[in-house]
Predicted model as a PDB file, atoms N, CA, C, CB and O in Angstrom, pLDDT in the B-factor column:
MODEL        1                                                                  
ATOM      1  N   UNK A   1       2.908   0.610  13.644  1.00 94.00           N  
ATOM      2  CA  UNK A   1       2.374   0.002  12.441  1.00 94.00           C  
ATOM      3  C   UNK A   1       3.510  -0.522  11.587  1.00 94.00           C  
ATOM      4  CB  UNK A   1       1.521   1.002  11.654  1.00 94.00           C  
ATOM      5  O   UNK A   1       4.534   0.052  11.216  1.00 94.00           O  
ATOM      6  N   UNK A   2       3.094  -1.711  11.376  1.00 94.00           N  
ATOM      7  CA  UNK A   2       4.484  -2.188   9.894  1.00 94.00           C  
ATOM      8  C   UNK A   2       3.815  -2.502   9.068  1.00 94.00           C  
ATOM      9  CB  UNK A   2       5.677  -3.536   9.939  1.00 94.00           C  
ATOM     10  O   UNK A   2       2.926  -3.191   9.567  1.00 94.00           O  
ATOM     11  N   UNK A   3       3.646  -2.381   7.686  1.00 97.00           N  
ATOM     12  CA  UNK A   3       2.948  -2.576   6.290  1.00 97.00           C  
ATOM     13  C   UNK A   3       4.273  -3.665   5.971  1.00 97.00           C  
ATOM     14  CB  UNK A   3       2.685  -0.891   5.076  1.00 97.00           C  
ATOM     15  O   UNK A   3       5.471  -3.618   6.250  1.00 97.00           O  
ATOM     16  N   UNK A   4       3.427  -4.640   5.256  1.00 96.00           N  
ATOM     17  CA  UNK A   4       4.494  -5.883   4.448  1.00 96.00           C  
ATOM     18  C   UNK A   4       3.526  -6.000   2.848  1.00 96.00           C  
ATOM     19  CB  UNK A   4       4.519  -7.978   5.629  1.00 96.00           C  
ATOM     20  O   UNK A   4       2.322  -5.870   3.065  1.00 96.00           O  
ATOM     21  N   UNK A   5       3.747  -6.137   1.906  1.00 97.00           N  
ATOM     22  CA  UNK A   5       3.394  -6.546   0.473  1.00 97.00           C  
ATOM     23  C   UNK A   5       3.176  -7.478   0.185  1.00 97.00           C  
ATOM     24  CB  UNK A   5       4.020  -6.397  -0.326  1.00 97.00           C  
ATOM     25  O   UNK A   5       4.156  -8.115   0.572  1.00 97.00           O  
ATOM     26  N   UNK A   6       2.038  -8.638  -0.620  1.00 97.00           N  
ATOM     27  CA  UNK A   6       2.377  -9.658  -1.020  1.00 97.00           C  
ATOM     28  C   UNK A   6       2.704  -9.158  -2.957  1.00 97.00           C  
ATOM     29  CB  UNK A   6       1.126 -10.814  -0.493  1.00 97.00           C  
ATOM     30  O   UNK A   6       1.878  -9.664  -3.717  1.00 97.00           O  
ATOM     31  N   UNK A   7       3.367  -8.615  -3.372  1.00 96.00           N  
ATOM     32  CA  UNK A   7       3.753  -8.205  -4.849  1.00 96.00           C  
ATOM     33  C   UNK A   7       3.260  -9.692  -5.679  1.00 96.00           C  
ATOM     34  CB  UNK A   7       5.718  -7.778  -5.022  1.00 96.00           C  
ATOM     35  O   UNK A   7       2.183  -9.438  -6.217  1.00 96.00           O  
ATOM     36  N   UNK A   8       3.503 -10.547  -5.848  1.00 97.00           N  
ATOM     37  CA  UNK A   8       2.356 -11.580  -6.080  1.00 97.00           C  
ATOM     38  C   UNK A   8       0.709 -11.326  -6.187  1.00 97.00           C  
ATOM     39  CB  UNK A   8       2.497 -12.454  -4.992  1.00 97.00           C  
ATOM     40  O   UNK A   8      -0.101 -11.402  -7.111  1.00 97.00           O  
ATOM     41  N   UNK A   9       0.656 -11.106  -5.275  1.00 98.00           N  
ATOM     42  CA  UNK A   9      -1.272 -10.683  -5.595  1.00 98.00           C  
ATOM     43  C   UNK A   9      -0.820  -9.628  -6.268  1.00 98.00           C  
ATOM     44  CB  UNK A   9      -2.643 -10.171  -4.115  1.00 98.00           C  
ATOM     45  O   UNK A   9      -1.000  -9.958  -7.440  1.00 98.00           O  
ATOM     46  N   UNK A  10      -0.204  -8.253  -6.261  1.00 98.00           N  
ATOM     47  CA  UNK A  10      -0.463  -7.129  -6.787  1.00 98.00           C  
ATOM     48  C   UNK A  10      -1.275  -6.987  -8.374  1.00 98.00           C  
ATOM     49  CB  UNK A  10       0.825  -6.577  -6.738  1.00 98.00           C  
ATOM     50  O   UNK A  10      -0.686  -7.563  -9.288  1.00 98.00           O  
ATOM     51  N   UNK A  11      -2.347  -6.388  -8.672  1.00 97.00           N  
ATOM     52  CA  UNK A  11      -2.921  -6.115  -9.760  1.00 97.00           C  
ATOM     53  C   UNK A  11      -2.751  -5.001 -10.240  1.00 97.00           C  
ATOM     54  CB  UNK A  11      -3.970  -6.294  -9.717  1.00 97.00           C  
ATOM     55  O   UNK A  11      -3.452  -4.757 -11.223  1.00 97.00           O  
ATOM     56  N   UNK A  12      -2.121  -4.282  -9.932  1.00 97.00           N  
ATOM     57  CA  UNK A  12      -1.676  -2.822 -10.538  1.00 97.00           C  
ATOM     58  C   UNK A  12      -2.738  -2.032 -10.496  1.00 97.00           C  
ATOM     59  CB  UNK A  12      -1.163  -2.784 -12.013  1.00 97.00           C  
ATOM     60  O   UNK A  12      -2.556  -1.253 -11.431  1.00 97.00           O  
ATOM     61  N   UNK A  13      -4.015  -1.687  -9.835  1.00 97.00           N  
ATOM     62  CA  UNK A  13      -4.730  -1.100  -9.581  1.00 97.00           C  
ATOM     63  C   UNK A  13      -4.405   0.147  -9.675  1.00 97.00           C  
ATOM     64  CB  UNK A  13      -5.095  -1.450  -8.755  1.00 97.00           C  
ATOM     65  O   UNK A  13      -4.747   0.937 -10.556  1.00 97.00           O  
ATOM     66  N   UNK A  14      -3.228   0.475  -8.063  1.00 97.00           N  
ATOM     67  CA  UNK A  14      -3.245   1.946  -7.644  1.00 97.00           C  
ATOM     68  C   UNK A  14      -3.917   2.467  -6.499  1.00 97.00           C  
ATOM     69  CB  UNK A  14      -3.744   2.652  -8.596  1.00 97.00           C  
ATOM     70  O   UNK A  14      -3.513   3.417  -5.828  1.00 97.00           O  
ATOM     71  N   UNK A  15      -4.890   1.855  -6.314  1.00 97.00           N  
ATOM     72  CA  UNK A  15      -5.659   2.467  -5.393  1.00 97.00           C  
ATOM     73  C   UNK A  15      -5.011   3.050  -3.938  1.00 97.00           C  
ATOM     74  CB  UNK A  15      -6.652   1.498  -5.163  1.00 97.00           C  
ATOM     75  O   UNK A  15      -5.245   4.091  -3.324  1.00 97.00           O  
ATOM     76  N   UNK A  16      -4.220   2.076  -3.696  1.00 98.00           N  
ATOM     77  CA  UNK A  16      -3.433   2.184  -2.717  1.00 98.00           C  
ATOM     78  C   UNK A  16      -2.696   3.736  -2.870  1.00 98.00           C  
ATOM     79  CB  UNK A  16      -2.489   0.917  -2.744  1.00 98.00           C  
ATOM     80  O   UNK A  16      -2.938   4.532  -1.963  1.00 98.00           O  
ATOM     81  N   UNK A  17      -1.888   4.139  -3.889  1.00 98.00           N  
ATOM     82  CA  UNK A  17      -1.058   5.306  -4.295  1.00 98.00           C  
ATOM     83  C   UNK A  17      -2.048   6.082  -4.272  1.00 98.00           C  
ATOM     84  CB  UNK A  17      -0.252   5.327  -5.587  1.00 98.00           C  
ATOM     85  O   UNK A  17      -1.599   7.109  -3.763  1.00 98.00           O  
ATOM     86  N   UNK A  18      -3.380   6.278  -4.559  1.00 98.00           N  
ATOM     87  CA  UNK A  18      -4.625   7.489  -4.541  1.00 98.00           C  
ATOM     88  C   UNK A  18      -4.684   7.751  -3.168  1.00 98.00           C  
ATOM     89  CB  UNK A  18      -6.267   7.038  -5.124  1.00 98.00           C  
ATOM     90  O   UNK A  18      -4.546   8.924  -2.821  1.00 98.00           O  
ATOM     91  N   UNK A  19      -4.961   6.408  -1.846  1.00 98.00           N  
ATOM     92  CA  UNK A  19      -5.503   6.694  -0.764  1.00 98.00           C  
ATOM     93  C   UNK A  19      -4.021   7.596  -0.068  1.00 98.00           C  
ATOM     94  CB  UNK A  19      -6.161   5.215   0.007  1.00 98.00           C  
ATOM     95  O   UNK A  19      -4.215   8.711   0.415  1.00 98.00           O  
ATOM     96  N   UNK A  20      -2.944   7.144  -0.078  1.00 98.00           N  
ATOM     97  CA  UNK A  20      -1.546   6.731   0.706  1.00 98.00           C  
ATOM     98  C   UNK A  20      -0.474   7.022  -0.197  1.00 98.00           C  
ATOM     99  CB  UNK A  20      -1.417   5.112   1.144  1.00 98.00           C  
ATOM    100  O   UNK A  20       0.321   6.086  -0.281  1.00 98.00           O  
ATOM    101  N   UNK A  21      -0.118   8.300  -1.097  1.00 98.00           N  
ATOM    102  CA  UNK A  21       0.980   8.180  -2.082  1.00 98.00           C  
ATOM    103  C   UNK A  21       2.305   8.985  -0.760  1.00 98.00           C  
ATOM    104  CB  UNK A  21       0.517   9.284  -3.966  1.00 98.00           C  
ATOM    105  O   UNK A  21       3.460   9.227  -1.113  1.00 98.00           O  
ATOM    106  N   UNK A  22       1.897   9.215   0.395  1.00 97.00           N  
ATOM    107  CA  UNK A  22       3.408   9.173   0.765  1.00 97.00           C  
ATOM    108  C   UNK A  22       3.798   7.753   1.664  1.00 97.00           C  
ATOM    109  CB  UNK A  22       3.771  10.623   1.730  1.00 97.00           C  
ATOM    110  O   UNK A  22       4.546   7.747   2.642  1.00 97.00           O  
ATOM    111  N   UNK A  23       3.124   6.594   1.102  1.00 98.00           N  
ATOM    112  CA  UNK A  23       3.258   5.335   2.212  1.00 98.00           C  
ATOM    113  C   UNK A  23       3.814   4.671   0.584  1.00 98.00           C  
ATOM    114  CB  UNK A  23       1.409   4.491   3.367  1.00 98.00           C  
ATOM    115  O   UNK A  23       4.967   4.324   0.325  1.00 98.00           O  
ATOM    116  N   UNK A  24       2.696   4.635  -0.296  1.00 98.00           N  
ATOM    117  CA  UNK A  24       2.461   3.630  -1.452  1.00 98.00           C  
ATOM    118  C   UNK A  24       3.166   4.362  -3.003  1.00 98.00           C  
ATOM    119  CB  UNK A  24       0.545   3.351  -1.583  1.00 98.00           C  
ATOM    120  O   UNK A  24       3.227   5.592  -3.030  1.00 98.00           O  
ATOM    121  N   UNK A  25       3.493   3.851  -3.799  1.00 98.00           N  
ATOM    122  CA  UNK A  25       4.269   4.018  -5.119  1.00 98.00           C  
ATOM    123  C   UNK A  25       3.830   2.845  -6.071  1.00 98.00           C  
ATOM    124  CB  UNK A  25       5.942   3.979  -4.867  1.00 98.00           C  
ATOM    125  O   UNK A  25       3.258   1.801  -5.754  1.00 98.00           O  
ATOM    126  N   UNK A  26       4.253   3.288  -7.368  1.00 98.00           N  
ATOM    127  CA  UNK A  26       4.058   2.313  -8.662  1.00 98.00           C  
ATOM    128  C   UNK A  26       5.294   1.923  -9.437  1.00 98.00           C  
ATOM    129  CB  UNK A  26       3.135   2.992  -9.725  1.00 98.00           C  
ATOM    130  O   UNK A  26       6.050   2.841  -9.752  1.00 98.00           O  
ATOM    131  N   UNK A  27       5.673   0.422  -9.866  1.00 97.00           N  
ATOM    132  CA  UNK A  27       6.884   0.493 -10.454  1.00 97.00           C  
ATOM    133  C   UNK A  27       6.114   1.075 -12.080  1.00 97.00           C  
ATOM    134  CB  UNK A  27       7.855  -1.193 -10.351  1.00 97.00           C  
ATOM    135  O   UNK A  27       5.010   0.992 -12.619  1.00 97.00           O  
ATOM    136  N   UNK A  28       7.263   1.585 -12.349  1.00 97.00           N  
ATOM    137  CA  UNK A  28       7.269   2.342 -13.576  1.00 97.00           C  
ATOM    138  C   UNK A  28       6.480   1.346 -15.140  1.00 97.00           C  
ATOM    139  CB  UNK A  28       9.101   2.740 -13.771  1.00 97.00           C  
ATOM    140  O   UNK A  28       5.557   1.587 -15.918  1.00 97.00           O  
ATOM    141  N   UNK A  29       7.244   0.465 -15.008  1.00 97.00           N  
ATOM    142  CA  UNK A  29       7.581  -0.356 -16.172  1.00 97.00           C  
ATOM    143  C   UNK A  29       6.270  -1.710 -15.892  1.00 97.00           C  
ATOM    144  CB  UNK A  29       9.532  -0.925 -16.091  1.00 97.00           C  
ATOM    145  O   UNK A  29       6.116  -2.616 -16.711  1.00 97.00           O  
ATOM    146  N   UNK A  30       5.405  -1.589 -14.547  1.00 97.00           N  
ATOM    147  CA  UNK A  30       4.048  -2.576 -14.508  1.00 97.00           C  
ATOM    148  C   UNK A  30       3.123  -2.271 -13.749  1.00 97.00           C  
ATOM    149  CB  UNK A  30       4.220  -3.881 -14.123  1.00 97.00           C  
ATOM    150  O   UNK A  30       2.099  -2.950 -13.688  1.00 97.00           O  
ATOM    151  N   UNK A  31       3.292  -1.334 -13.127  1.00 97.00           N  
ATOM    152  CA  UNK A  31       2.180  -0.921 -11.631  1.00 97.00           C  
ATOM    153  C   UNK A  31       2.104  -1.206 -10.445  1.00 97.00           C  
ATOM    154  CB  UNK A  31       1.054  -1.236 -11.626  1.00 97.00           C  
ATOM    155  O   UNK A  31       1.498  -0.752  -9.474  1.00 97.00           O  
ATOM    156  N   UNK A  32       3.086  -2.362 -10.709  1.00 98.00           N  
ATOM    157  CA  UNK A  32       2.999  -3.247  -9.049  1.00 98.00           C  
ATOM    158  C   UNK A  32       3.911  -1.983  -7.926  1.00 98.00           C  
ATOM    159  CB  UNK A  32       4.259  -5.373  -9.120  1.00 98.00           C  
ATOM    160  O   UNK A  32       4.733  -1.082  -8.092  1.00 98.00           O  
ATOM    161  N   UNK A  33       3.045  -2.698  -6.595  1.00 98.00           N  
ATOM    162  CA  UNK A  33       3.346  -1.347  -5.810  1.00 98.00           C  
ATOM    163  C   UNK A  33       4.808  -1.469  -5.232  1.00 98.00           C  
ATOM    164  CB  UNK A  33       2.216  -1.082  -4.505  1.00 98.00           C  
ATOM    165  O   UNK A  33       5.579  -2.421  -5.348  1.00 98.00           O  
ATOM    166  N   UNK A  34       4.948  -0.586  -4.753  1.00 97.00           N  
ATOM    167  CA  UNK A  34       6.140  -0.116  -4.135  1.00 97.00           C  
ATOM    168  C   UNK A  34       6.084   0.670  -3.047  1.00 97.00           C  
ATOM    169  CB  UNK A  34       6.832   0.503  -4.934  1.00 97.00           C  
ATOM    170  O   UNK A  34       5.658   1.824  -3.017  1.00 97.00           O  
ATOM    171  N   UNK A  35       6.583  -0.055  -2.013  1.00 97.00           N  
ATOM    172  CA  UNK A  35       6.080   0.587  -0.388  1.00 97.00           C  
ATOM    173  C   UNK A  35       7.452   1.595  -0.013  1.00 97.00           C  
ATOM    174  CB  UNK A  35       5.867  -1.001   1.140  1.00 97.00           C  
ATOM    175  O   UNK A  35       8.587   1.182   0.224  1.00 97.00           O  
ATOM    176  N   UNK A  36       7.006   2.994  -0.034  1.00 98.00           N  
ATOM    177  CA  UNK A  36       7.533   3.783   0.566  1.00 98.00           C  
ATOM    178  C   UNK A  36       8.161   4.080   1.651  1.00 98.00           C  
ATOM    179  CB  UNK A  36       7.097   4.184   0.519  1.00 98.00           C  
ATOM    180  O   UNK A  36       9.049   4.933   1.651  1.00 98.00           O  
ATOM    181  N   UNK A  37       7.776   3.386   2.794  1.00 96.00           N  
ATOM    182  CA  UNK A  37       7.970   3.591   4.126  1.00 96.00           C  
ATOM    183  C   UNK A  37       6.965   2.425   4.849  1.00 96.00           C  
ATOM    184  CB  UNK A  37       7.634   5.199   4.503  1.00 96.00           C  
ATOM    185  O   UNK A  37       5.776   2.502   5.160  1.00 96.00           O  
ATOM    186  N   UNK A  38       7.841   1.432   4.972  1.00 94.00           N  
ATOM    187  CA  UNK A  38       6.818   0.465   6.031  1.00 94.00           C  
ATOM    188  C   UNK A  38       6.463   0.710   7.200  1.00 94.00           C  
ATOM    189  CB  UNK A  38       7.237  -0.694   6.346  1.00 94.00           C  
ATOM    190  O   UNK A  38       5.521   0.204   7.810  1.00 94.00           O  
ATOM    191  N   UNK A  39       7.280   1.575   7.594  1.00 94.00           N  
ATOM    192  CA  UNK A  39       6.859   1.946   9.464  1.00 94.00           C  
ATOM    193  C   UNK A  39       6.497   3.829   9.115  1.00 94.00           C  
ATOM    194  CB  UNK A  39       8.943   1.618  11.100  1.00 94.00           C  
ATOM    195  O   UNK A  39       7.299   4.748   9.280  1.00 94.00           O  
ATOM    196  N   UNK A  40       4.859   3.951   8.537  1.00 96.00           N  
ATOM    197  CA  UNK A  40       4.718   5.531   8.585  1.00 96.00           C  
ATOM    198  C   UNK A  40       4.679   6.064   9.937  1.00 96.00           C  
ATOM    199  CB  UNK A  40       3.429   6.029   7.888  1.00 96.00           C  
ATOM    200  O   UNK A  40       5.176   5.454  10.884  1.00 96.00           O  
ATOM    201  N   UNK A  41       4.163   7.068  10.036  1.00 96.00           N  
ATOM    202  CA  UNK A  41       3.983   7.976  10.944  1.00 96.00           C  
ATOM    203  C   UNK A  41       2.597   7.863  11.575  1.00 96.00           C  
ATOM    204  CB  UNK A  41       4.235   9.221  10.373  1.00 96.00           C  
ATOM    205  O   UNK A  41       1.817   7.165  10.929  1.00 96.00           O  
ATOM    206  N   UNK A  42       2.254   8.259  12.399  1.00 97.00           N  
ATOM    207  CA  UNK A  42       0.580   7.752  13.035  1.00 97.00           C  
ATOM    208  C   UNK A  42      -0.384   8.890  12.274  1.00 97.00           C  
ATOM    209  CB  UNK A  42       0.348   7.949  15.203  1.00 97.00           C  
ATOM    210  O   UNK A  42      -1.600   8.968  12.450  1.00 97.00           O  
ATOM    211  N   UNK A  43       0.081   9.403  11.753  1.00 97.00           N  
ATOM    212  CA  UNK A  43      -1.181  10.751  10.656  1.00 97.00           C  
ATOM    213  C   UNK A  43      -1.079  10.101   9.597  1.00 97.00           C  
ATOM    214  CB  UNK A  43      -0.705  12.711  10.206  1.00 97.00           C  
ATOM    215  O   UNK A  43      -1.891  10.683   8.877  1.00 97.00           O  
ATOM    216  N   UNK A  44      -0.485   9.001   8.787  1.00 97.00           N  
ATOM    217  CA  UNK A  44      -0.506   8.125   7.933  1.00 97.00           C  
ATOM    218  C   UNK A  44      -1.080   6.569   7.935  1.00 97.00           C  
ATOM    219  CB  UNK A  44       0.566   8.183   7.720  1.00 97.00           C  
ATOM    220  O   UNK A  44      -1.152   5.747   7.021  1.00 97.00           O  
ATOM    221  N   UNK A  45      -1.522   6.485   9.571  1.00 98.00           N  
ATOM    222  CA  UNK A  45      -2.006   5.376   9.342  1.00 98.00           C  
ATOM    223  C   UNK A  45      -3.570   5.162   8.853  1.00 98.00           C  
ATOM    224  CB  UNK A  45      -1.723   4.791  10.427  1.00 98.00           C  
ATOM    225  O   UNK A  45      -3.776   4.057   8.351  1.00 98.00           O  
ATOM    226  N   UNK A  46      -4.535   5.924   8.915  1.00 98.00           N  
ATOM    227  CA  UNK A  46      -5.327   5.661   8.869  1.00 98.00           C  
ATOM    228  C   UNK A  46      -5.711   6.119   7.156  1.00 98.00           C  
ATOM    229  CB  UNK A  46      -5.844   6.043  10.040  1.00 98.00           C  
ATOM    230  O   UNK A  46      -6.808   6.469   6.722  1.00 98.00           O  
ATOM    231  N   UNK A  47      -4.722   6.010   6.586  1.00 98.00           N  
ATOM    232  CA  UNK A  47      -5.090   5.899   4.983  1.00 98.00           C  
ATOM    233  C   UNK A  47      -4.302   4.967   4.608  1.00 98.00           C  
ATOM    234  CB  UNK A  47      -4.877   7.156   4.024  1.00 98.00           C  
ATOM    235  O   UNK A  47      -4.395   4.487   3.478  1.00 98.00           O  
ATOM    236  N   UNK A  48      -3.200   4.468   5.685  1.00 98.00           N  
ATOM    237  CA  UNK A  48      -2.768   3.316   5.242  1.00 98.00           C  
ATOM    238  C   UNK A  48      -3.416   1.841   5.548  1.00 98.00           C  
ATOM    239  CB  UNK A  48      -1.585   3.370   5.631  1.00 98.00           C  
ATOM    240  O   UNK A  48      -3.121   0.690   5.226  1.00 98.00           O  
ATOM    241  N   UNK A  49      -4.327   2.384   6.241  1.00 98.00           N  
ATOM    242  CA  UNK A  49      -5.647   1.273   6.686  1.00 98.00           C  
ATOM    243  C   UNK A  49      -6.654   1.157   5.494  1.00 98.00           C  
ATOM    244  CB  UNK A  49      -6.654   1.882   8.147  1.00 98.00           C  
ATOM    245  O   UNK A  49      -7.143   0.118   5.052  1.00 98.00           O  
ATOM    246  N   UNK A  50      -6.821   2.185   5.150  1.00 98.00           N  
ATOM    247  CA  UNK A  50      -8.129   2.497   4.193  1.00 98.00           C  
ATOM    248  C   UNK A  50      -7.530   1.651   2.897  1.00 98.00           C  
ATOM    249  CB  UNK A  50      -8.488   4.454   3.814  1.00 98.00           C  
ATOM    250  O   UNK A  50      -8.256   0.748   2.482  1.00 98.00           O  
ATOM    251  N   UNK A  51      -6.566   1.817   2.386  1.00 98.00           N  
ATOM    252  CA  UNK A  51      -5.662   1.525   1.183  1.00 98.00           C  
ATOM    253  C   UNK A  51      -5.578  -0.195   1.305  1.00 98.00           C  
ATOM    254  CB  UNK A  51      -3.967   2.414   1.325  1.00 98.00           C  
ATOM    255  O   UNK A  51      -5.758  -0.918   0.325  1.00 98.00           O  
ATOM    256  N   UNK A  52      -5.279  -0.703   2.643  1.00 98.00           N  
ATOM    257  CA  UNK A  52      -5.418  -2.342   2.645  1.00 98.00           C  
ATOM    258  C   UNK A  52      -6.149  -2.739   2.631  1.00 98.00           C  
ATOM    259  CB  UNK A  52      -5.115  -3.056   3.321  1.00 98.00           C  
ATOM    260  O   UNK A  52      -6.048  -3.962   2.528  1.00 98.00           O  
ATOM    261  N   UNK A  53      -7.960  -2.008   2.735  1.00 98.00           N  
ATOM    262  CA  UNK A  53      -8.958  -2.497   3.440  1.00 98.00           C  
ATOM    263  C   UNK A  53      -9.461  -2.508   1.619  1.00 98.00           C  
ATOM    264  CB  UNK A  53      -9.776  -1.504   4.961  1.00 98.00           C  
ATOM    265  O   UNK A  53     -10.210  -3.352   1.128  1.00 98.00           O  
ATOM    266  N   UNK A  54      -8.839  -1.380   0.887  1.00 98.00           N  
ATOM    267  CA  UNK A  54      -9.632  -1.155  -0.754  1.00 98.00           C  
ATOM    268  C   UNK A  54      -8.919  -1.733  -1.380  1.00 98.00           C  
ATOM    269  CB  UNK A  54      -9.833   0.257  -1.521  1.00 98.00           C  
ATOM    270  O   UNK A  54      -9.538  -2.029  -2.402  1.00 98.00           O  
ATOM    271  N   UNK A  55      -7.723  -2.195  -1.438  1.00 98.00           N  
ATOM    272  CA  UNK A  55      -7.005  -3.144  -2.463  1.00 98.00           C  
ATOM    273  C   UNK A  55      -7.545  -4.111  -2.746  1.00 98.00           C  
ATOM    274  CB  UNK A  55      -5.884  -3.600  -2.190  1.00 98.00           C  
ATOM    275  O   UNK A  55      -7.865  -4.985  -1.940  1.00 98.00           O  
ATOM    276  N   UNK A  56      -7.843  -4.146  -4.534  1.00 97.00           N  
ATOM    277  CA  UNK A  56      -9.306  -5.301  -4.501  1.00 97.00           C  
ATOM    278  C   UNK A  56      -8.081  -6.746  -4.892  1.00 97.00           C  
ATOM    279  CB  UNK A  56     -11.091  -4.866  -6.327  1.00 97.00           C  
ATOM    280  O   UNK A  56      -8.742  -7.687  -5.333  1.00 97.00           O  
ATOM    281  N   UNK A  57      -6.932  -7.004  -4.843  1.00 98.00           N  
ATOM    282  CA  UNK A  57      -6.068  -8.056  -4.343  1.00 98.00           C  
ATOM    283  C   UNK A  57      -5.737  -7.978  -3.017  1.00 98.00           C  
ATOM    284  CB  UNK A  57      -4.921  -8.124  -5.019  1.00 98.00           C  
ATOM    285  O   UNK A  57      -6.687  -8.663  -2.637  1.00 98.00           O  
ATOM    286  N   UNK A  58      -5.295  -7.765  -2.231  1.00 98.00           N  
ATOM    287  CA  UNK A  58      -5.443  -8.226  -0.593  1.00 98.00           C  
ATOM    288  C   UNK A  58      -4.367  -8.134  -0.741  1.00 98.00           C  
ATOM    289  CB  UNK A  58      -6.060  -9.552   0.136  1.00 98.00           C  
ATOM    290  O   UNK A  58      -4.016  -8.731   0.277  1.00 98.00           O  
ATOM    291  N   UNK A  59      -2.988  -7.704  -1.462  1.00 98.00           N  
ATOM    292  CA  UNK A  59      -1.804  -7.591  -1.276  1.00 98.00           C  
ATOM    293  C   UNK A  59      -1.176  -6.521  -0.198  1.00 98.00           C  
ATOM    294  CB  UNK A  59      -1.424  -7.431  -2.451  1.00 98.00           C  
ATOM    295  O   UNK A  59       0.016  -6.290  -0.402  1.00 98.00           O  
ATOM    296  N   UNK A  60      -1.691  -5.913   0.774  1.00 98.00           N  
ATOM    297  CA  UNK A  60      -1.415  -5.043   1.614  1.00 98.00           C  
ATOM    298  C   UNK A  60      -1.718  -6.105   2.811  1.00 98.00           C  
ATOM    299  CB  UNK A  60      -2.222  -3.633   1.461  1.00 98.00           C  
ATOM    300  O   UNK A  60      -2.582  -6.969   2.958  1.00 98.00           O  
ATOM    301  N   UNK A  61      -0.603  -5.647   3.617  1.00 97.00           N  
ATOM    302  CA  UNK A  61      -1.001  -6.547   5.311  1.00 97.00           C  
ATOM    303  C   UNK A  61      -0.220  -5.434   6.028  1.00 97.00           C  
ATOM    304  CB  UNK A  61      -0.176  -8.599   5.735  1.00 97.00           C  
ATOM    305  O   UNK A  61       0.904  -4.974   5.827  1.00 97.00           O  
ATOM    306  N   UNK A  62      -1.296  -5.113   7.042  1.00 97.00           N  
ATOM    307  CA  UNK A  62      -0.485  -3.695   8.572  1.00 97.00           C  
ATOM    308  C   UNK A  62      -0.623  -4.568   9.232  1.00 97.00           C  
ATOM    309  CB  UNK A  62      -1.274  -1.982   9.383  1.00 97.00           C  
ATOM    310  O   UNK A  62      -1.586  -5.334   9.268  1.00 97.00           O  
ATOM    311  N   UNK A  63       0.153  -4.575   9.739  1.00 94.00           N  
ATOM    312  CA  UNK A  63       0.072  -5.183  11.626  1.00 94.00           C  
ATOM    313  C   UNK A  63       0.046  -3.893  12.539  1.00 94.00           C  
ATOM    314  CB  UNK A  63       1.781  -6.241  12.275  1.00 94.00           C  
ATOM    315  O   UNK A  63       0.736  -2.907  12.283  1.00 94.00           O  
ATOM    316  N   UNK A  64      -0.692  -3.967  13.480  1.00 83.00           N  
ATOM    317  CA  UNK A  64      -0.689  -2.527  14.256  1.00 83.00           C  
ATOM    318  C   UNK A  64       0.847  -2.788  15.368  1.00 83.00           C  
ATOM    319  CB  UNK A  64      -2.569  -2.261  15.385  1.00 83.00           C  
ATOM    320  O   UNK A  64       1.209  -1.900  16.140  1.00 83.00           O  
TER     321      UNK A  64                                                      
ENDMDL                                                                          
END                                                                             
């Protein structure tokens, strides 16, 4: 799995950091995310699926 960002769409939601906070992070100073680890572990992917599939900007992309 590789996770890439479009930080452009980002809306500062979060949702992503609720589903995935050891994949996903928040910058401090606006919300926009901050990817932890683009290549997780395979017990992380499937909330790192859930997290691209609920980001109501589309700023998350996995490639398997």
């Amino acid at each position: 799995m590789n996770i890439t960002l479009d930080i452009d769409k980002c809306c500062a939601a979060g949702q992503c950091v609720l589903v995935a906070p050891e994949v996903f992070d928040q910058r401090d100073e606006d919300g926009i995310v901050v990817l932890l680890d683009a290549q997780p572990p395979a017990e992380q992917h499937a909330a790192v699926r859930e997290a691209a599939a609920i980001c109501p900007a589309a700023a998350i992309q996995v490639e398997a």
